[in-house]
N, C-alpha and C positions, 0 to 999 in steps of 0.2 A: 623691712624696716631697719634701719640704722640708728643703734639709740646710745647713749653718751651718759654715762651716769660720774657725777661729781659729789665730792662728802666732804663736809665740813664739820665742824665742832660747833661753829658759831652759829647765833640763831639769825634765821633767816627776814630779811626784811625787803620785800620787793621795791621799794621804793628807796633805798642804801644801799645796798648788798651787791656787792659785785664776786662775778666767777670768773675767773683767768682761764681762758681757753687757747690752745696752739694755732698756730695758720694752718697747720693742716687740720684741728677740727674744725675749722670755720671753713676750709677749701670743701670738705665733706657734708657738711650742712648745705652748702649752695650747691653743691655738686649733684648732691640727693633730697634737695627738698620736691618734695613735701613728706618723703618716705623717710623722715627723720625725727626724732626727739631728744631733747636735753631730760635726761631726769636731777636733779638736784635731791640730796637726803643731808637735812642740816639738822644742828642740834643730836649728833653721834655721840658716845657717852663710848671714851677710849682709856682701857683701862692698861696704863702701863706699865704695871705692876706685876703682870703676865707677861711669859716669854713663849713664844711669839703677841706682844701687846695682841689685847683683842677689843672689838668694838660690839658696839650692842646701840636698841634703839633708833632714835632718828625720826625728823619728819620727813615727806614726801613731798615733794612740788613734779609738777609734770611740764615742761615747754612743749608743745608741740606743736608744729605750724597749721 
């Protein structure tokens, strides 16, 4: 299984929301489907006050074909 995780700040809205992905993760999704998944975690709570900033949180969404 080849899986693809993306994080965002913003909250997710399936119907608005868009993810920027590369040619080559889109060449690897056709390449390897069906043995593939996007994970999306939006809504990440980034605290940049820390050095190394660190994150915490997040929702979960699953693509999977």
């Amino acid at each position: 299984m080849y899986v693809e995780v993306m994080g965002t700040t913003t909250t997710w809205a399936s119907s608005r929301s868009e993810i920027i992905v590369t040619k080559k993760e889109v060449d690897l999704r056709l390449r390897e489907y069906p043995n593939n998944m996007l994970l999306i975690v939006s809504q990440i709570v980034l605290d940049r006050s820390a050095t190394p900033p660190s994150a915490s949180g997040g929702e979960l969404r699953v693509i999977h074909p």
